[in-house]
C-alpha positions in Angstrom: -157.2 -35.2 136.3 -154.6 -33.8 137.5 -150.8 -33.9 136.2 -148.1 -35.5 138.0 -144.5 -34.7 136.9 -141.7 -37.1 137.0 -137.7 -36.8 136.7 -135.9 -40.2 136.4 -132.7 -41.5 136.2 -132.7 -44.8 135.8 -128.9 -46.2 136.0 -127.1 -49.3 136.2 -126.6 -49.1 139.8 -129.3 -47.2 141.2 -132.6 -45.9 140.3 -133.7 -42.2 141.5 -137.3 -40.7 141.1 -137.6 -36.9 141.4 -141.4 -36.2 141.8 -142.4 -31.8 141.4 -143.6 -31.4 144.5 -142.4 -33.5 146.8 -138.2 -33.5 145.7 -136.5 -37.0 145.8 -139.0 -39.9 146.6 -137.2 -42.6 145.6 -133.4 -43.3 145.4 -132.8 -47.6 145.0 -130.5 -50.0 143.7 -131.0 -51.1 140.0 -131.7 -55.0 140.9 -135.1 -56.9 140.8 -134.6 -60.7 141.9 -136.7 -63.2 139.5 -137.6 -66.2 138.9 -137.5 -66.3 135.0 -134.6 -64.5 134.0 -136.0 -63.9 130.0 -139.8 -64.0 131.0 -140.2 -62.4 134.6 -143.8 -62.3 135.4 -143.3 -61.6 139.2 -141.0 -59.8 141.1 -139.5 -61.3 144.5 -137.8 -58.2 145.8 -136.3 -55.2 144.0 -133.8 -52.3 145.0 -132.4 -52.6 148.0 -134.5 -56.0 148.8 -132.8 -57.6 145.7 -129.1 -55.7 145.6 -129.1 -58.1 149.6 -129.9 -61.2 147.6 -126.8 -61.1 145.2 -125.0 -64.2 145.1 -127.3 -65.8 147.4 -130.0 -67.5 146.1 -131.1 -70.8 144.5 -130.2 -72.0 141.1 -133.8 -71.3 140.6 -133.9 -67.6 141.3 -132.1 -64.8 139.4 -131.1 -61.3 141.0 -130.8 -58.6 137.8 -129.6 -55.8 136.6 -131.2 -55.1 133.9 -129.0 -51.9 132.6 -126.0 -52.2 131.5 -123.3 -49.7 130.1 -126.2 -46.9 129.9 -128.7 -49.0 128.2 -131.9 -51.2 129.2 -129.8 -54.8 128.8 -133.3 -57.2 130.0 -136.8 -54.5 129.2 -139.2 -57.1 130.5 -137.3 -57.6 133.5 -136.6 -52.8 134.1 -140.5 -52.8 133.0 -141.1 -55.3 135.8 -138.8 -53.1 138.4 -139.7 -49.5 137.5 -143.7 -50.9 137.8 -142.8 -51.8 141.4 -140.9 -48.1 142.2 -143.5 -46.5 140.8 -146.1 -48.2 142.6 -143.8 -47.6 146.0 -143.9 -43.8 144.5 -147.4 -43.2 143.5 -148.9 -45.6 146.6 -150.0 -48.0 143.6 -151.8 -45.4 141.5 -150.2 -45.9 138.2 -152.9 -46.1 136.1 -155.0 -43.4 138.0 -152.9 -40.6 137.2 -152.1 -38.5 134.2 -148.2 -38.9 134.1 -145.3 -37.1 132.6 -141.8 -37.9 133.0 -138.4 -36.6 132.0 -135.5 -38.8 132.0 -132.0 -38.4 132.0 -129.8 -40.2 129.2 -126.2 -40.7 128.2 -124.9 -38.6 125.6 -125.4 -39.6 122.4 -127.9 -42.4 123.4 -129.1 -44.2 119.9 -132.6 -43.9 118.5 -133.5 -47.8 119.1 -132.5 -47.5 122.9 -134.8 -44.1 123.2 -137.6 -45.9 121.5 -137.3 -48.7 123.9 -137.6 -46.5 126.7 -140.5 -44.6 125.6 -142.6 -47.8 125.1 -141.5 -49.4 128.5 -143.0 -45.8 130.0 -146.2 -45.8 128.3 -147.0 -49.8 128.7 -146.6 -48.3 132.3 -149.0 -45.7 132.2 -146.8 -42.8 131.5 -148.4 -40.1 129.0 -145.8 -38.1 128.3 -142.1 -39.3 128.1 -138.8 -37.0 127.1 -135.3 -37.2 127.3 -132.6 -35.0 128.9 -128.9 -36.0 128.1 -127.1 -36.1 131.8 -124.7 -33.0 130.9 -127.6 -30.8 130.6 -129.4 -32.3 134.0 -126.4 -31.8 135.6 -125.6 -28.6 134.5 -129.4 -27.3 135.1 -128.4 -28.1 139.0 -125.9 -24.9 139.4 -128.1 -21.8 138.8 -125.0 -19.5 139.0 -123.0 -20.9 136.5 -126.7 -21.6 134.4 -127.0 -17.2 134.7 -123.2 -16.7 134.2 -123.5 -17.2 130.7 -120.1 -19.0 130.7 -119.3 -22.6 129.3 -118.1 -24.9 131.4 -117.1 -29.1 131.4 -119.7 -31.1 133.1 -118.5 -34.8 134.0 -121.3 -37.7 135.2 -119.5 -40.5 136.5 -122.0 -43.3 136.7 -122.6 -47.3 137.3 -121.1 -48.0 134.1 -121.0 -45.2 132.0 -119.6 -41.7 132.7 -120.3 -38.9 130.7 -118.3 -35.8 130.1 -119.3 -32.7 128.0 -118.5 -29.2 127.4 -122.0 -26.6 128.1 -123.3 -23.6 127.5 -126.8 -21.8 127.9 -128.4 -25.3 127.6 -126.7 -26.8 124.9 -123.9 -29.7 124.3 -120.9 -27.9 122.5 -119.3 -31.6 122.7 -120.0 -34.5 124.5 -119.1 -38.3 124.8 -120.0 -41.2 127.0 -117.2 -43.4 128.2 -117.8 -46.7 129.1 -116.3 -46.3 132.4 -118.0 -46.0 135.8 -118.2 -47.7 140.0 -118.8 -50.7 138.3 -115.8 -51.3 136.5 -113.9 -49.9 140.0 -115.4 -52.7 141.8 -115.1 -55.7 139.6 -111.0 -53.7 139.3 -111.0 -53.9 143.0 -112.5 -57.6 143.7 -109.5 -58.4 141.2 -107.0 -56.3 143.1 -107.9 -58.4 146.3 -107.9 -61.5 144.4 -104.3 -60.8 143.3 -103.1 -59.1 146.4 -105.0 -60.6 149.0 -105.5 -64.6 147.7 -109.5 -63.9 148.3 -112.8 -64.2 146.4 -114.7 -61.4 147.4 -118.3 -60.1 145.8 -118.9 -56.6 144.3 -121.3 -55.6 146.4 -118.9 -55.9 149.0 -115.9 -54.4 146.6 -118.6 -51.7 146.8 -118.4 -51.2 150.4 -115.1 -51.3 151.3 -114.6 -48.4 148.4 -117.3 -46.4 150.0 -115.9 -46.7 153.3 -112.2 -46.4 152.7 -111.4 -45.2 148.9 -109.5 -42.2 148.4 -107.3 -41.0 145.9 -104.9 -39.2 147.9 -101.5 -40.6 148.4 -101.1 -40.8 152.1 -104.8 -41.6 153.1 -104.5 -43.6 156.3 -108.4 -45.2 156.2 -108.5 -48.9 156.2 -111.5 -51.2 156.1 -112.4 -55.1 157.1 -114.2 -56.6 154.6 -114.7 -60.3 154.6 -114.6 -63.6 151.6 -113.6 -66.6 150.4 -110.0 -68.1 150.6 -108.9 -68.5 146.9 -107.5 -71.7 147.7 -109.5 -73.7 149.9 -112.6 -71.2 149.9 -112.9 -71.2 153.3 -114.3 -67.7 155.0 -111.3 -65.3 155.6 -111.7 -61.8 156.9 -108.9 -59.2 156.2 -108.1 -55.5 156.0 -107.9 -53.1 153.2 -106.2 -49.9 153.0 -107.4 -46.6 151.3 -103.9 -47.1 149.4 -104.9 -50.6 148.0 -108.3 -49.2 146.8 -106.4 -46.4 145.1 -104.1 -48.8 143.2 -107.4 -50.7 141.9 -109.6 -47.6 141.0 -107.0 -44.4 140.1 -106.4 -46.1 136.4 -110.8 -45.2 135.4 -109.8 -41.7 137.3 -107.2 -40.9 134.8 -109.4 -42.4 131.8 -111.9 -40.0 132.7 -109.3 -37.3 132.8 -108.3 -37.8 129.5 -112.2 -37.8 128.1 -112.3 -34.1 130.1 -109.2 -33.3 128.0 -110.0 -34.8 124.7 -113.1 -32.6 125.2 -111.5 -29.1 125.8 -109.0 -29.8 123.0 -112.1 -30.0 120.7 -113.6 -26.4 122.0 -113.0 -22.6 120.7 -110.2 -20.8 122.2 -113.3 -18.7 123.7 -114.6 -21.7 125.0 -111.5 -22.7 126.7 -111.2 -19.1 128.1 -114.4 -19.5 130.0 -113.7 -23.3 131.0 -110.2 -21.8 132.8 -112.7 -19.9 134.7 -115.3 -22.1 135.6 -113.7 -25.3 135.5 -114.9 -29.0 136.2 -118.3 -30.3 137.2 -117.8 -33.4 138.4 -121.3 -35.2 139.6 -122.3 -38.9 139.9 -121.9 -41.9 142.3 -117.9 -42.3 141.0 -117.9 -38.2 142.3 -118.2 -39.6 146.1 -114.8 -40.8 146.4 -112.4 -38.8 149.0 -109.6 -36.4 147.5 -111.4 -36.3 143.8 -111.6 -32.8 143.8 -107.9 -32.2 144.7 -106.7 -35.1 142.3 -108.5 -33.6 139.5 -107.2 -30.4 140.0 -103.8 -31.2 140.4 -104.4 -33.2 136.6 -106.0 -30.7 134.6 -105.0 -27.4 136.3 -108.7 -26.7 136.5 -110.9 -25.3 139.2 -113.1 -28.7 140.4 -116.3 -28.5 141.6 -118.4 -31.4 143.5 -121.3 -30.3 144.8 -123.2 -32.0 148.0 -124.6 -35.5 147.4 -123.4 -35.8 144.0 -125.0 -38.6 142.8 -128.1 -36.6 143.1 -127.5 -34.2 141.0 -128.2 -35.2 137.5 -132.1 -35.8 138.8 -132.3 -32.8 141.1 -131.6 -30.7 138.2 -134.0 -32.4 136.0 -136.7 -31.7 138.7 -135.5 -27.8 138.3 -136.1 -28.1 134.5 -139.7 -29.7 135.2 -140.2 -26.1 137.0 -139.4 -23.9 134.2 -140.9 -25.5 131.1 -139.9 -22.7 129.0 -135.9 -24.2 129.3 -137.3 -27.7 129.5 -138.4 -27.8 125.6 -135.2 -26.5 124.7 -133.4 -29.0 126.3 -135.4 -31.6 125.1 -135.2 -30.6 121.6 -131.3 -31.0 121.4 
């Protein structure tokens, strides 16, 4: 039997499957709809099926997501969603297939949440599971600064965690997860248009309108429509927000994550430091997406920034690089 090889990320806002081979297979929002919250048996619809359904079904059906601030908040209920990606991945062959799988975790991710995760793999079939903290996978992606030899600051910014850490040859010199991430920008901008705008709006669509129009430079002109509820009478109200608003809502978890990057040099070796004013920031994640981060950051830290294409990939593309090299893989697993 042949062995299939597996890199995972599974977030709190999306899920992303890496499978040797084949690249990217999968890439879906964190959500499986239910219709026992605590003892889900069946799922209705999951990723981007579910993520549709929020705030929009019965008192009798619940949408989920069950990972929360890095860690697996409902396991029945991500045992329940990861079987259905996996079966969309492996055209239902779960249990035919000799697996192993390497997933990416936050940085100092406690024993009893890794143990979790390793049963929920091998109740789904999975023979061989390990762990890769997200500084690492990221860092794994950027093969120049990997054979440079040189340290360098790698930040994550995630659903609801972001992780920041200084690396070098494969290893964590020092590394924290903040619990900061889109998630908290979204419920901070569905309250910044409650405030501002006397409207109830969702975070899915607090999502889209931050997507669409967020920036974090001063003068962006980008606008949006986005559509709610009237905070008084709830009546439907549609409305336009600016790229300025957005900024006012999300720049205060910007500048929490540029005081982790600091907190994190100020820990390091003067050597260390030396190669960081060379090689800079890393920024990667879903939070990395947002227009004018690389300049902002910059202009903050007085630090070369770096975001590469499709940033939110690159935690799990550069897991699926370490699943080509195993010699660099059991290192990295070992830390």
């Amino acid at each position: 039997m042949a062995l299939l090889e597996l890199a995972i990320e599974l977030g709190a806002s999306n899920t992303v499957i890496f499978k040797r081979g084949s690249g990217i297979v999968l890439r879906e929002p964190s959500y499986i709809v239910v219709d026992d919250i605590n003892h889900p048996n069946t799922a209705i619809a999951v990723g981007y099926g579910a993520k549709k359904m929020v705030g929009k079904t019965s008192d009798d059906v619940f949408v989920v997501n069950p990972i929360s601030e890095g860690v697996i908040s409902n396991p029945a209920a991500t045992a329940l969603m990861l079987r259905e990606f996996l079966t969309k991945v492996l055209d239902g062959n779960i249990f035919r297939e000799r697996i192993k799988a390497v997933l990416v975790i936050p940085c100092g991710l406690e024993n009893k949440s890794k143990n979790m995760l390793q049963r929920l793999m091998f109740n789904l079939g999975i023979n061989e599971c390990y762990f890769v903290p997200s500084p690492l996978a990221c860092a794994a992606n950027f093969t120049d600064l990997q054979n440079s030899g040189l340290s360098a600051v790698m930040v994550n910014i995630g659903g609801s965690v972001t992780d920041i850490a200084a690396v070098n040859n494969n290893n964590i010199l020092y590394g924290f997860s903040m619990s900061v991430g889109g998630n908290h920008m979204d419920e901070a901008i569905c309250d910044y248009v409650q405030e501002n705008f006397k409207v109830l709006i969702s975070q899915v669509v607090a999502e889209k309108v931050k997507l669409e129009a967020g920036s974090l430079y001063d003068n962006d002109g980008a606008s949006v429509e986005f559509s709610g509820a009237d905070n008084e009478n709830k009546n439907p109200h549609v409305d336009v927000i600016s790229a300025y608003d957005i900024k006012q809502a999300v720049e205060p978890f910007y500048d929490m994550i540029i005081e982790g990057v600091e907190t994190i040099i100020n820990k390091c070796s003067p050597d260390v430091v030396s190669d960081i004013a060379q090689t800079g920031i890393y920024v990667c994640g879903g939070g990395a997406n947002i227009t004018g981060l690389d300049t902002y950051f910059a202009k903050k830290l007085s630090l070369p920034v770096h975001i590469s294409e499709e940033p939110h990939n690159v935690a799990t593309r550069g897991l699926g690089k370490l699943l080509s090299n195993p010699e660099v893989l059991a290192k990295v697993i070992k830390k």
